[in-house]
N, C-alpha and C positions, 0 to 999 in steps of 0.2 A: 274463528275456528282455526284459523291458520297457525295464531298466534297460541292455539294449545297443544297441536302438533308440534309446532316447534317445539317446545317447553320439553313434550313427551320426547323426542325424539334427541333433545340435549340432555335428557334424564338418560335415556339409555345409552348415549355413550358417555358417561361416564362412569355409570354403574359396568357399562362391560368394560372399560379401562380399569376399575378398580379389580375385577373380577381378574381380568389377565394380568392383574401387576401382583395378586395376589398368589395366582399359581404359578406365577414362575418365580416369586421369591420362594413357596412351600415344594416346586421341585427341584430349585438347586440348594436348599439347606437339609432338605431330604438326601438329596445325592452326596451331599458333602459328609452325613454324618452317619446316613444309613438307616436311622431308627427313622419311623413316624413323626412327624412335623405339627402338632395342631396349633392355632393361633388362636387366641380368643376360642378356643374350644373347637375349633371348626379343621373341618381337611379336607383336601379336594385328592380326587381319587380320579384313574379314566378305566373304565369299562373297557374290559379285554376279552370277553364272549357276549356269546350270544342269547346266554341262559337265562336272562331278564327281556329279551325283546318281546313284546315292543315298546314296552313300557322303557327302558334304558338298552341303550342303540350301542352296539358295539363302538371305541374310541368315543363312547360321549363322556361329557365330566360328571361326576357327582359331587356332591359335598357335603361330608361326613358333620355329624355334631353329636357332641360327647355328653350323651344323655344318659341319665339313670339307668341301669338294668333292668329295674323294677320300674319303670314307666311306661315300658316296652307293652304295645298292644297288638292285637292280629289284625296284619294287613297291614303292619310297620313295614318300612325295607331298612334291616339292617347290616351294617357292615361288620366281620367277625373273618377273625385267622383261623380256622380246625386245624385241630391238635396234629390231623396229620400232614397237614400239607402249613407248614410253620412260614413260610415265605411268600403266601399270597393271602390274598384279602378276599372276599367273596362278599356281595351284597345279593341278597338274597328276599323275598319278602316271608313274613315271618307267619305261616298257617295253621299257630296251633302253641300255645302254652302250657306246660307241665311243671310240676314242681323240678325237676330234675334239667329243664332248659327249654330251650324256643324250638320246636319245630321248624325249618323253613325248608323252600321252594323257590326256584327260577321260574317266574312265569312261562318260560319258555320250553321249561322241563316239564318232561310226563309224572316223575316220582318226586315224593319228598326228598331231602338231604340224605344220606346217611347220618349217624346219630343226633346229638342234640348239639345245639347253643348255646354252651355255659357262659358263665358270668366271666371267668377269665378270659373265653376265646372273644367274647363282643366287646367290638371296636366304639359302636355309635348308630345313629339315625341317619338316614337319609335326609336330607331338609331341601337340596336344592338340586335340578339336575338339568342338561342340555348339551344339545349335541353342536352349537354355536359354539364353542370352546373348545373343543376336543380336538381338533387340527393344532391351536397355539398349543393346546398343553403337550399333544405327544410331541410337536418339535423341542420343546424347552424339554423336555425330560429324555429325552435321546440327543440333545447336542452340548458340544462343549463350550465353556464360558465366553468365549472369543464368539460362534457365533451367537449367543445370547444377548454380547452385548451389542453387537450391532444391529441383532433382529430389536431389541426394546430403544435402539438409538431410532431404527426405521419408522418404529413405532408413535416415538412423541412427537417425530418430526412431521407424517405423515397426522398426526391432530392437531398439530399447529398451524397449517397448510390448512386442515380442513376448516379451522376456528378464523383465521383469514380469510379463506372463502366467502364462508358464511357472512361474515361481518362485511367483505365487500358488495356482495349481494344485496344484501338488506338495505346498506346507504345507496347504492343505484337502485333500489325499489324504491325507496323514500325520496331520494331527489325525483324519479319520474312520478311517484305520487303530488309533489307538493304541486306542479302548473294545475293539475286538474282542479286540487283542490283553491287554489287562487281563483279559478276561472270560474269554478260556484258561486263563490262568496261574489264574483262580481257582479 
């Protein structure tokens, strides 16, 4: 059982190293060019109210994917710019389909949006979300490359230390295993 912990627990860091190596590449090529960044179809976003709580937590990450229009179902969260506010992003979950666009809602809001979600203003799907990354992301998207690179130098150094660790542990858990097991066999 130990040994499937471990497994899980070497899974998840590396899935959240890729995850933070992945948002701080899409918010300094972001920052560098200005426009939207998607990789493989995907964007990582952080929540900046409070109008989806508690469902997505202020400063949490989301992670946008570039889905159909027309795949779009109620109770989607999707991410969309309105026409009047041109410079932010709103994720929103969607209560309601019309020919003319998507209805939505902040879980946390009393009213619907004002008008509709057209097909130009939507961004994408929601697919992944947590508030475990929302700390790395706002520092990589509010500082400058200098401290970036030494925050992602602290970064691999402090899992390279940890992958030593581990690995010293385990060989002094196995050397104090092996007398026991000599002393059965005898």
């Amino acid at each position: 059982m130990k040994k499937f912990w471990s497994i899980v627990g070497t899974i998840f860091l590396i899935f959240s190293i890729i995850v933070l190596i992945f948002c701080i590449y899409v918010a300094v090529r972001t920052k560098q060019t200005g426009q939207d960044m998607y990789i493989l179809g995907y964007k990582p976003y952080m929540i900046s109210t409070g109008s989806m709580e508690p469902t997505l937590k202020v400063r949490g990450l989301v992670v946008i994917k570039e889905i159909p229009y027309e795949n779009i179902k109620v109770d989607d969260i999707i991410s969309f710019v309105p026409e009047e506010m041109p410079d932010k992003s709103v994720c929103h979950r969607v209560v309601e389909i019309t020919d003319e666009g998507f209805v939505t809602k902040g879980d946390n809001n009393f009213k619907n949006d004002m008008g509709l979600v057209t097909k130009d203003e939507y961004k994408g799907k929601l697919v992944f979300h947590s508030n475990i990354y929302a700390n790395a992301y706002y520092v990589v998207t509010d500082s400058n490359p200098i401290v970036l690179v030494v925050l992602f130098s602290v970064l691999i150094i402090g899992i390279v230390l940890a992958v030593v660790a581990i690995r010293i542990l385990r060989k002094e858990k196995e050397l104090e295993e092996e007398p026991k097991k000599e002393k059965k066999s005898e």
